[in-house]
C-alpha positions as CSV (number, residue, x, y, z in Angstrom):
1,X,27.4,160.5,125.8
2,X,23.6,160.8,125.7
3,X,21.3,163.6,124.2
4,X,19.0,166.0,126.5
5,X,16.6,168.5,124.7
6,X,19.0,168.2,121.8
7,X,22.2,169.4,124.2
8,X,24.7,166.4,123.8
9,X,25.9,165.8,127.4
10,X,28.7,164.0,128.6
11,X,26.7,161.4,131.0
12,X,26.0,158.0,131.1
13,X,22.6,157.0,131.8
14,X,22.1,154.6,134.7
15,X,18.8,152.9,135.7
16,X,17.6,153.9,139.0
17,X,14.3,151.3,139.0
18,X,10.6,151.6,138.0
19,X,8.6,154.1,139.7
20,X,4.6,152.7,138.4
21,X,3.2,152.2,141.4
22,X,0.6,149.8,139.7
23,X,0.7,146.7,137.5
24,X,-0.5,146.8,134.0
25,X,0.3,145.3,131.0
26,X,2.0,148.5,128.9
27,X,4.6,149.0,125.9
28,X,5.3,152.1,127.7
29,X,6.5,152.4,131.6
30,X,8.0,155.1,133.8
31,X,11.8,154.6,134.9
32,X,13.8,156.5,136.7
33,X,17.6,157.0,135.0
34,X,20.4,159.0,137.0
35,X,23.2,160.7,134.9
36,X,26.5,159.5,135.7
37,X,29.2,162.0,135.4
38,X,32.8,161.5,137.2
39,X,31.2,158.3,139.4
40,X,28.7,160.9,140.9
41,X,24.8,160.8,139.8
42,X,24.6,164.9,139.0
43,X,21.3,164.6,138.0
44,X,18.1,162.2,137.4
45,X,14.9,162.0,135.2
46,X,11.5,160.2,135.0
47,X,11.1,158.8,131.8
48,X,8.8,157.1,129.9
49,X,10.1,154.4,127.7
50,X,9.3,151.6,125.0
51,X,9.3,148.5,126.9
52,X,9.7,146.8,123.4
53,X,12.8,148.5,122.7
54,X,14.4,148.4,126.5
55,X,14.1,144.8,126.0
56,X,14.8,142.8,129.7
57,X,15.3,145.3,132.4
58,X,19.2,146.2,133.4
59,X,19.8,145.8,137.4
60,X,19.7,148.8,139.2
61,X,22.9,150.5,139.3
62,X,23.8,149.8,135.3
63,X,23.9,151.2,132.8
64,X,20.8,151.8,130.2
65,X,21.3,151.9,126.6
66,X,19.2,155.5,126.3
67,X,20.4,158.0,123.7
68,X,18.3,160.8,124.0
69,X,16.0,162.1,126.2
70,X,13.5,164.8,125.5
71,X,10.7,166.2,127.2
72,X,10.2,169.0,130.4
73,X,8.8,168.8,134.4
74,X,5.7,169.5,133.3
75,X,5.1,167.9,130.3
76,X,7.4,164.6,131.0
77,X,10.3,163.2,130.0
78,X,10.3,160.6,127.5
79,X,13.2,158.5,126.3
80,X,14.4,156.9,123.3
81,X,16.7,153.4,122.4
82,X,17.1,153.6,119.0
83,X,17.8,150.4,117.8
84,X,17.1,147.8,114.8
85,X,14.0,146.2,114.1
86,X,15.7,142.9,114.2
87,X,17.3,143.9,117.5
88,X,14.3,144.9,119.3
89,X,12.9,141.2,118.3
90,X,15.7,139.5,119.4
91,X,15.8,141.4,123.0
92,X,11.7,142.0,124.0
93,X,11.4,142.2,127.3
94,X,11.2,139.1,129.3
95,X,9.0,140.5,131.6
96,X,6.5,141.9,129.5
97,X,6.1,137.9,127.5
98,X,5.6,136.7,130.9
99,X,2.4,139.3,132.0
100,X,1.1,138.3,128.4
101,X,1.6,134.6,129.0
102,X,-0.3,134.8,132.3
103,X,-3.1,137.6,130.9
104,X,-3.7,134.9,128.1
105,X,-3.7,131.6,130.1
106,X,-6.8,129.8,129.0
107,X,-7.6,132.0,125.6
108,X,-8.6,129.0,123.3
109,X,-10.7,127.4,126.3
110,X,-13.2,129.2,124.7
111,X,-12.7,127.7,121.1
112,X,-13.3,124.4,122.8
113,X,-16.8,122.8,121.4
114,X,-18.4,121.4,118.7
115,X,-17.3,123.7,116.2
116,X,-13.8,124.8,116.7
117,X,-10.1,124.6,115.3
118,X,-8.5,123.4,118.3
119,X,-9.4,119.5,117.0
120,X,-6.9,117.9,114.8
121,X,-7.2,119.0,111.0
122,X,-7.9,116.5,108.5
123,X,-5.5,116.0,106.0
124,X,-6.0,114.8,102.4
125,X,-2.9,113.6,100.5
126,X,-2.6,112.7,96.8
127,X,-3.6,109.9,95.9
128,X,-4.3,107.2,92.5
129,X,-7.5,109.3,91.7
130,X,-6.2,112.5,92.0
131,X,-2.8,111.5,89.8
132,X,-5.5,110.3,86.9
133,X,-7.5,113.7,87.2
134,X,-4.5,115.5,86.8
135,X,-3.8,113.6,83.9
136,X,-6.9,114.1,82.1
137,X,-6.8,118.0,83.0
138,X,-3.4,117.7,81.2
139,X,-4.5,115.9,78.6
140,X,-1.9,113.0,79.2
141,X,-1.6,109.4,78.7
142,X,0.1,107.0,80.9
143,X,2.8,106.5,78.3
144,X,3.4,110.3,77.5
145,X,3.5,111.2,81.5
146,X,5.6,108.6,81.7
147,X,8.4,109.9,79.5
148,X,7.8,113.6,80.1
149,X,8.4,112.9,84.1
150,X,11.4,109.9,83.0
151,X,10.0,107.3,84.6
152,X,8.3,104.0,83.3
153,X,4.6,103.4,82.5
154,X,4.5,101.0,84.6
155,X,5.3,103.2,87.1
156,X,2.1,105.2,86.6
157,X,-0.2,102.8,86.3
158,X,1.2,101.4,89.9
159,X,0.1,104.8,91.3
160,X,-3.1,105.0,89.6
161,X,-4.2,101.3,90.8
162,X,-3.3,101.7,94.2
163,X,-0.4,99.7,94.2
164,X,2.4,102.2,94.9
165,X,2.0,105.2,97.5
166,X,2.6,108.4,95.6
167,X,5.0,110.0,97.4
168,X,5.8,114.0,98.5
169,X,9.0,113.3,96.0
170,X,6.7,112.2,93.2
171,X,4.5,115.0,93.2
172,X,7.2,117.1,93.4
173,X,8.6,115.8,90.0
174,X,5.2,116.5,88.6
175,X,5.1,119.3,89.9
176,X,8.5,120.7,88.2
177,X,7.4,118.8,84.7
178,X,4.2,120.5,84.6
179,X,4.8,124.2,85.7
180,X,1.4,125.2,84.6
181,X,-0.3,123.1,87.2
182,X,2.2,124.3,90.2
183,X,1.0,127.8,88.9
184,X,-2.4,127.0,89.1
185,X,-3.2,127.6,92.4
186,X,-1.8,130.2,94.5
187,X,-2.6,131.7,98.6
188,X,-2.1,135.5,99.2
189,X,-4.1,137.4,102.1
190,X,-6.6,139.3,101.0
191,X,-7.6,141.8,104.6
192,X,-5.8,142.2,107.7
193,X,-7.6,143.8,110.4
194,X,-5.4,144.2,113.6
195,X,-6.1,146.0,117.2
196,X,-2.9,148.0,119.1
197,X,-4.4,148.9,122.6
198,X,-1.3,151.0,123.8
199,X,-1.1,152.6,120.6
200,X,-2.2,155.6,118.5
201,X,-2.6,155.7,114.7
202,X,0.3,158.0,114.6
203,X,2.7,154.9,116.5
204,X,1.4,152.6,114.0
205,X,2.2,154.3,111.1
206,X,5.4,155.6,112.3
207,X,6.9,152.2,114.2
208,X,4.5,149.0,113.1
209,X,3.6,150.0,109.3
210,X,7.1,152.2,108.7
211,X,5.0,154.0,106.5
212,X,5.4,158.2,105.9
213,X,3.1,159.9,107.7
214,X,2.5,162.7,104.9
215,X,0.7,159.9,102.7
216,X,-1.6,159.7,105.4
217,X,-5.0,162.1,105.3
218,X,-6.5,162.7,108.6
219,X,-9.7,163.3,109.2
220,X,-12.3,162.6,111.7
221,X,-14.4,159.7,111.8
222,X,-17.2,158.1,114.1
223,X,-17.2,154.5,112.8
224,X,-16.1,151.5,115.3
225,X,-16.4,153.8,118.1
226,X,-13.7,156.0,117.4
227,X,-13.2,159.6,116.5
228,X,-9.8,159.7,114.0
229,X,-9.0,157.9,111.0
230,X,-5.6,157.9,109.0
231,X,-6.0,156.8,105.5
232,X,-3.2,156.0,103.1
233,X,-3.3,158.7,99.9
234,X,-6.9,159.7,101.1
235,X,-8.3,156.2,100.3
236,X,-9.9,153.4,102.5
237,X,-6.9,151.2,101.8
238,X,-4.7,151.3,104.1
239,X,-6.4,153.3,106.9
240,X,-6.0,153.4,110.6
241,X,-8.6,154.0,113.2
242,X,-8.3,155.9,116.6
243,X,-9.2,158.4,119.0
244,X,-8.3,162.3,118.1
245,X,-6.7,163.8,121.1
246,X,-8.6,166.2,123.2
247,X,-7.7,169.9,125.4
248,X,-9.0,169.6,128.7
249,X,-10.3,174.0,128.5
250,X,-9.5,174.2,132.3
251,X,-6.3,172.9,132.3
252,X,-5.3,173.0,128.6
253,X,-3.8,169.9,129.0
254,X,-3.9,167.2,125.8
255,X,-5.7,163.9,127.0
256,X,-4.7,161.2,124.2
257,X,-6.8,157.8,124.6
258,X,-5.0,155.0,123.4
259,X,-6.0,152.2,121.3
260,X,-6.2,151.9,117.3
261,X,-7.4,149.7,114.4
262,X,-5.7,149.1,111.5
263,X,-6.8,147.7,108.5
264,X,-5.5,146.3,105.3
265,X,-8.4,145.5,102.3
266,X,-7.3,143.2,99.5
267,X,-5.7,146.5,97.6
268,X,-4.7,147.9,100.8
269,X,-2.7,144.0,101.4
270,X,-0.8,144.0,97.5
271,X,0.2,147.8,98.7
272,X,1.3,147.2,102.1
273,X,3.1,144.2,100.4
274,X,5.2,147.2,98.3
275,X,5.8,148.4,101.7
276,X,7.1,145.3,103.2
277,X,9.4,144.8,100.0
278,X,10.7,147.7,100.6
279,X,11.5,147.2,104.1
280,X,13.1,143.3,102.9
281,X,10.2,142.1,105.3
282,X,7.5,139.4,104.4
283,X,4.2,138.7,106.1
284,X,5.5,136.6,109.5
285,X,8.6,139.5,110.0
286,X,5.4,141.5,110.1
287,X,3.1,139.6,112.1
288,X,5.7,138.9,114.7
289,X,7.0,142.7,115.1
290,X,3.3,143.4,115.5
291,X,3.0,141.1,118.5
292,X,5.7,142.8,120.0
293,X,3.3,146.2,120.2
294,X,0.7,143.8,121.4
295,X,-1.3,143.6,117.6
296,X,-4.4,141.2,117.8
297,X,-6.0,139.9,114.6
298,X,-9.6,141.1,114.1
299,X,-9.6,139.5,110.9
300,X,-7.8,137.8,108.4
301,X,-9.0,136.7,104.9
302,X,-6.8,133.6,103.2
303,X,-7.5,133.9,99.5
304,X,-7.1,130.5,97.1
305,X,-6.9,131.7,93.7
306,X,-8.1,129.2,91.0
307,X,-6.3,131.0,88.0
308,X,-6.9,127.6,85.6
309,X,-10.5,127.1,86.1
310,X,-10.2,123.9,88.3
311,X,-13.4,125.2,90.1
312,X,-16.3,125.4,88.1
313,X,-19.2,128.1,90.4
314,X,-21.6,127.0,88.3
315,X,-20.8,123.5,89.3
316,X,-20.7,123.7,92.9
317,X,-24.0,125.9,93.1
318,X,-25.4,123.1,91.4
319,X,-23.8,120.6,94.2
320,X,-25.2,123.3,97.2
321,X,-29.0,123.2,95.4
322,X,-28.5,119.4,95.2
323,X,-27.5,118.9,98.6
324,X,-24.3,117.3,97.1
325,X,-22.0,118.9,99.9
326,X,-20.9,118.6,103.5
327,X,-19.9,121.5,106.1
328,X,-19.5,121.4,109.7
329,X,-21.4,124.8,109.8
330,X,-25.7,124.3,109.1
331,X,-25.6,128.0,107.5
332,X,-24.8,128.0,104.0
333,X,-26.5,131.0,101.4
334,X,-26.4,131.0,97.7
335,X,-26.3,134.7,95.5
336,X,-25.5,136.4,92.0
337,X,-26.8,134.7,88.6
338,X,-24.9,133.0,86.2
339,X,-24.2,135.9,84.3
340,X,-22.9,138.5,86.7
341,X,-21.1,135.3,89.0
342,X,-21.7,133.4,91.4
343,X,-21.5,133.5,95.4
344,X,-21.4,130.7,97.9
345,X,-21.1,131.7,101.5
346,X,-20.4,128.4,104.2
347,X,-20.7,129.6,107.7
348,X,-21.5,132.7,109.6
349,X,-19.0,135.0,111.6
350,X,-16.2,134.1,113.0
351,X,-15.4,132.1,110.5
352,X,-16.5,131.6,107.0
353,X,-15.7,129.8,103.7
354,X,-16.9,131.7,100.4
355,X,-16.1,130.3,97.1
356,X,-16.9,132.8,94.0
357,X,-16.4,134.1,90.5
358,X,-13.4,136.1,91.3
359,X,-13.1,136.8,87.1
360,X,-16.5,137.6,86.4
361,X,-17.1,140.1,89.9
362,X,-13.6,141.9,88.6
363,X,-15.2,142.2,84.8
364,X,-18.5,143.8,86.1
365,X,-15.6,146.7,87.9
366,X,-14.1,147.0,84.6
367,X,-10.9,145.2,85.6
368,X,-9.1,142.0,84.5
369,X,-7.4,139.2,85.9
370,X,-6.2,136.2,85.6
371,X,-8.2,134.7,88.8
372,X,-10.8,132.2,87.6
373,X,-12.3,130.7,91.2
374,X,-11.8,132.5,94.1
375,X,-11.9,130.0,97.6
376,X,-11.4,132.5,100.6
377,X,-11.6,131.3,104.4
378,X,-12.5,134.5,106.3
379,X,-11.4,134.6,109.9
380,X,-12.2,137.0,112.3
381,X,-11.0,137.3,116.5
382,X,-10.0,134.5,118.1
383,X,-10.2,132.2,114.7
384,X,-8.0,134.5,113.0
385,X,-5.8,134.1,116.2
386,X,-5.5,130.8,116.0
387,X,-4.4,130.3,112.6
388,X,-1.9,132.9,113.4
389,X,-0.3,130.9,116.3
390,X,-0.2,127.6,114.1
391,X,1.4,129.3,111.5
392,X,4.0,131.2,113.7
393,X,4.8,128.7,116.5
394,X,5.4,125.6,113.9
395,X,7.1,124.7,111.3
396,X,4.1,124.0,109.2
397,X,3.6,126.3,106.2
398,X,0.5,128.8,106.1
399,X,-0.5,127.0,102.8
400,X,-0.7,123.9,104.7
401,X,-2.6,125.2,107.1
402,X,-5.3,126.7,105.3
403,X,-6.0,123.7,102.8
404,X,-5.9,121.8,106.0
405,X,-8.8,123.7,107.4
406,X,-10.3,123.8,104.1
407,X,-10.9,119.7,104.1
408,X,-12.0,119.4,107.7
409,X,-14.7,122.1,107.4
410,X,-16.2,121.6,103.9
411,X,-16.2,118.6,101.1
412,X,-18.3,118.7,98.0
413,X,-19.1,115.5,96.4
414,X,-20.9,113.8,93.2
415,X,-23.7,111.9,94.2
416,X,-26.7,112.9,97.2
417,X,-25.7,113.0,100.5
418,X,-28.6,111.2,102.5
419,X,-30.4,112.7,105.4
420,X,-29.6,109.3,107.6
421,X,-26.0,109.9,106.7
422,X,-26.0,113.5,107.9
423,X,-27.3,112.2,111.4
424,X,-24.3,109.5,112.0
425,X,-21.5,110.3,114.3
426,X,-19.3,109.9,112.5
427,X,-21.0,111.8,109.4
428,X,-17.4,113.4,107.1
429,X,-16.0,109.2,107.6
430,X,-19.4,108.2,106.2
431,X,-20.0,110.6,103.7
432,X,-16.2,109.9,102.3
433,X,-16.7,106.0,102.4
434,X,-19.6,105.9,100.4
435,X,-20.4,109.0,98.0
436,X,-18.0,109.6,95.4
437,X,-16.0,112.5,96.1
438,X,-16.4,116.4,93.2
439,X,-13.0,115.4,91.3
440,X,-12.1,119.1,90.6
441,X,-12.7,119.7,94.6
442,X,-11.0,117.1,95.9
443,X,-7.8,117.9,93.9
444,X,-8.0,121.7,94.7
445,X,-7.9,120.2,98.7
446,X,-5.1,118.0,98.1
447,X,-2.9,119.8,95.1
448,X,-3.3,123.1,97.0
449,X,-0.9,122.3,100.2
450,X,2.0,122.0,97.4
451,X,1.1,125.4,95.9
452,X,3.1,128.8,96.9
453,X,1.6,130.9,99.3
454,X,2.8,134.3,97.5
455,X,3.0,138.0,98.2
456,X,2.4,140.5,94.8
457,X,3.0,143.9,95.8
458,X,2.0,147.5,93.8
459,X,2.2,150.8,93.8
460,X,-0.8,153.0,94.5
461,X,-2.4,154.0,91.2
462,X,-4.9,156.5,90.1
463,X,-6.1,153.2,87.5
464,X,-9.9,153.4,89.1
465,X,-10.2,157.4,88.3
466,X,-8.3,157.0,84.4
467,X,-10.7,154.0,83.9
468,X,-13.7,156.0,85.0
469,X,-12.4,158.9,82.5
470,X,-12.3,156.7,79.6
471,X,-15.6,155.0,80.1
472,X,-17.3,158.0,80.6
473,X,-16.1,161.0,80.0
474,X,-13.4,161.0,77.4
475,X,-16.5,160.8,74.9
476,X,-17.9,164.2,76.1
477,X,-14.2,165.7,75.9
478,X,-14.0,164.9,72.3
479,X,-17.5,166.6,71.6
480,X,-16.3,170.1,73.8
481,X,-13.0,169.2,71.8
482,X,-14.2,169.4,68.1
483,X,-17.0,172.3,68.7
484,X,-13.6,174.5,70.0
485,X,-14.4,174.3,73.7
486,X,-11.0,172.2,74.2
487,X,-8.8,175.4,75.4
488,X,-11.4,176.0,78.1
489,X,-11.3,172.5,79.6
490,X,-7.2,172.6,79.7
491,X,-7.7,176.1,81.8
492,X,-9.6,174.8,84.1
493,X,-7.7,171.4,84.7
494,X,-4.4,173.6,85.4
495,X,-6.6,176.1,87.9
496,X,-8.7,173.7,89.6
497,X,-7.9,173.0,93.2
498,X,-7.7,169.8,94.1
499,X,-9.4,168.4,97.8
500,X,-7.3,166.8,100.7
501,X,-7.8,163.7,99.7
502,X,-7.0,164.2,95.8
503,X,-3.6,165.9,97.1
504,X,-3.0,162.9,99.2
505,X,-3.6,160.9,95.9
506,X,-1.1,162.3,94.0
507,X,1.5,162.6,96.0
508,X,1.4,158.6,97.3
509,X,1.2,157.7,93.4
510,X,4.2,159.9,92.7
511,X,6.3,158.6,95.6
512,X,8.7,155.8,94.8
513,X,9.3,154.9,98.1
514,X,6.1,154.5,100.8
515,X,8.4,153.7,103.5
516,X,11.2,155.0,106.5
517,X,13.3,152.2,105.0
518,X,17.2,152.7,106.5
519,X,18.3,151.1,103.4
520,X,16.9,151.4,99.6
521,X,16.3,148.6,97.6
522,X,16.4,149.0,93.5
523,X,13.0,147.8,92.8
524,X,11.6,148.7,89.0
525,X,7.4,148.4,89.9
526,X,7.2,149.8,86.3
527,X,7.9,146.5,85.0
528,X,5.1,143.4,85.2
529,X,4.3,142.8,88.7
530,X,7.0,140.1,90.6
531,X,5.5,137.6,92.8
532,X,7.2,137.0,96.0
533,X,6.9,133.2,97.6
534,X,6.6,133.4,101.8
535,X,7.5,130.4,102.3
536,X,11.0,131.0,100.6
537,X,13.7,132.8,102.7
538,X,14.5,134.3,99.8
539,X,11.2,135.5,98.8
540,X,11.7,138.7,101.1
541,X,13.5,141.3,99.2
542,X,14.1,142.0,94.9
């Protein structure tokens, strides 16, 4: 039984071959399907379908898994497998892998130089000085983190001199004991810029993102080359990038140029990651369906947040002026004040590391949080790439990852780096034998591979309009209200019409669910915000 124009028809669908007469690399290609009926074909169609959901393709003569096809002679006919998003990972067509396999053969060749992430990453493990930081940030003695983790002083004091290896099980333990210190430090994105060259804004909302489509405002645009932008309850977001389609006045005929960016900003990730809830998905479920429509990272920004003050800014501007630090980029810049925060940038696009005053930057907006230091590792085309395929090809964990890259490309220390030592070729060996290493840095680089690499999502909110309100014009309200001007101002709030994007607004804030979700999950967002851990299969749904 299969589905034509809407007219149920008692065929089955066989595939009849490929009729492109060129080879491209495509998520959509022409088939030709005959329609069974009695053993006889009665009739046949040219349809375009998703080579993502088709999966391998069938032998000529059997049958297709099409439902429904829709579509006219002179329009085309276009065909539809409607299956799982689980089912069109597990059967992506063979064929297509193989064209991307060959198209990419040689991609990180051009990563390969002095500067790149192809070498091996340094890792730093936990070691005696680090264990007797920790205990003076805890305030502990031997003798009392002895008894609080049940194990002898002795014990400790083996660690701290050298004489015992601490081991992943130890840290562990201390880890469980101390659950303030495991909280410390957490790892969440914080933007996600991705290309879809066979796509439209429209396809990503509707088959990548899963969002609704009427929470989208469209309007046109002329930024990054294109002509269309989608943007989630009006706001730059969650917004989507693309090329409007276009009626040829001769023929009237709709010419639609493909290719799209999307992009996530740090609110746009935490709503997305409401999104994702709802669809019981987490970041790699994402990132691997998004390969699948052939999604390339523009950019990604890895966020460490510092939420017990481990990092000092004041400190490690000190440490850049001094010349107390090592990177393996020359460019390094220095901004802000003590007052409003400050900024330290490492690095120049593709790939930067900026450390800053993530609490003082959100005070000067009027908004509060619990972040002290923020570390972030910015990542942009082919870097961003890269620590997407480590992180989705191994068994490493992203947190691993990105402290990994954090101690191969920068290290801050407490006494002066000397200018022969910069010049030795072997310069980060050097620098680490003989200059004592910033305590609080070095156990941010060596803590932070054991720390949760988390996901908090929420609900769009009209917070930044209600804040603006009571700052500035709730005081001006109360004047109009006590000189008897009040029943004006409630007229003209119920008659006033509101723009595009302020209708857009409202209704995403009302919406409980963002999503085309099959199922609904009971999630309560009006309680305190849940965080969800990645790296825990069970992190992916309430």
């Amino acid at each position: 039984m299969i589905t034509i124009n809407n007219e149920p028809k008692a065929y089955t669908p066989i595939f009849l071959g490929t009729t492109q007469h060129s080879l491209r690399l495509s998520l959509q290609i022409l088939i030709m399907v005959g329609m069974k009926l009695n053993d006889e074909i009665v009739e046949t169609y040219n349809v375009t379908v998703s080579a993502i959901e088709l999966g391998q393709l069938p032998n000529i003569g059997n049958e297709i898994a099409i439902d429904e096809i829709t579509g006219s002679e002179l329009s085309g006919f276009k065909a539809k497998l409607k299956q799982s998003d689980a089912q069109m990972q597990n059967t992506a067509s063979t064929e297509l892998e193989k064209l991307v396999d060959v198209k990419n053969v040689g991609r990180y060749q051009l990563l390969k130089g002095k500067d790149n992430m192809t070498q091996d990453m340094n890792t730093l493990e936990f070691d005696a000085n680090h264990l007797k930081y920790v205990r003076q940030i805890l305030n502990a003695s031997q003798d009392s983190l002895a008894k609080r983790l049940k194990i002898t002083r002795q014990t400790v004091n083996r660690f701290e001199t050298g004489e015992q290896k601490i081991s992943d099980k130890f840290l562990d333990k201390l880890l469980v004991t101390y659950p303030e210190l495991a909280e410390s430090i957490e790892v969440q994105f914080d933007w996600v810029s991705l290309t879809f060259p066979d796509l439209t804004s429209k396809q990503v909302i509707a088959d990548v993102l899963r969002l609704q489509e009427n929470l989208f405002l469209e309007r046109p645009t002329s930024q990054n080359f294109y002509t269309r932008e989608m943007a989630f309850a009006g706001e730059k977001n969650i917004y989507i990038q693309d090329f409007a389609p276009v009626k040829n006045p001769e023929t009237q005929a709709v010419d639609q140029k493909f290719g799209t960016t999307l992009y996530l900003t740090g609110k746009g990730t935490r709503l997305f990651e409401k999104a994702l809830l709802e669809q019981n998905m987490n970041w790699r479920d994402f990132f691997e369906k998004a390969r699948l429509y052939r999604g390339h990272l523009t950019r990604l920004d890895i966020a460490i947040n510092d939420k017990w003050g481990l990092l000092d800014m004041n400190e490690l501007v000190k440490a850049v002026q001094e010349k107390r630090f090592w990177s393996k980029s020359k460019s390094y810049a220095v901004h802000g004040n003590v007052d409003d925060g400050w900024t330290v940038d490492f690095g120049k696009s593709p790939f930067v590391i900026r450390a800053y005053d993530k609490h003082k930057e959100q005070a000067n907006k009027g908004y509060d949080t619990d972040v002290k230091t923020r570390v972030e590792l910015e990542l942009h085309q082919d870097k961003a790439e890269y620590v997407l395929d480590e992180w989705l090809n191994n068994d490493e964990k992203l947190v691993s990852i990105t402290f990994d890259i954090l101690y191969t490309y920068l290290w801050f220390t407490n006494g002066k780096i000397e200018d022969q030592q910069l010049k030795s070729d072997t310069v980060r060996d050097e620098i680490e034998a003989t200059v004592e290493p910033m305590a609080a840095w070095s156990l941010l680089t060596a803590l932070g591979k054991k720390m949760k690499f988390v996901r908090e999502p929420k609900k769009q909110s009209v917070e930044r309009i209600e804040k603006w309100v009571l700052h500035s014009v709730v005081p001006s309200l109360a004047v109009l209200k006590k000189t008897g001007h009040w029943h004006e101002i409630i007229e003209a709030i119920n008659t006033v019409e509101l723009s595009a994007e302020q209708e857009k607004l409202v209704m995403a804030t009302n919406k409980n669910a963002i999503t085309q979700a099959s199922r609904q999950l009971n999630i309560n967002f009006e309680k305190p915000t849940k965080k969800y851990n990645e790296d825990d299969e069970q992190g992916k749904g309430a």
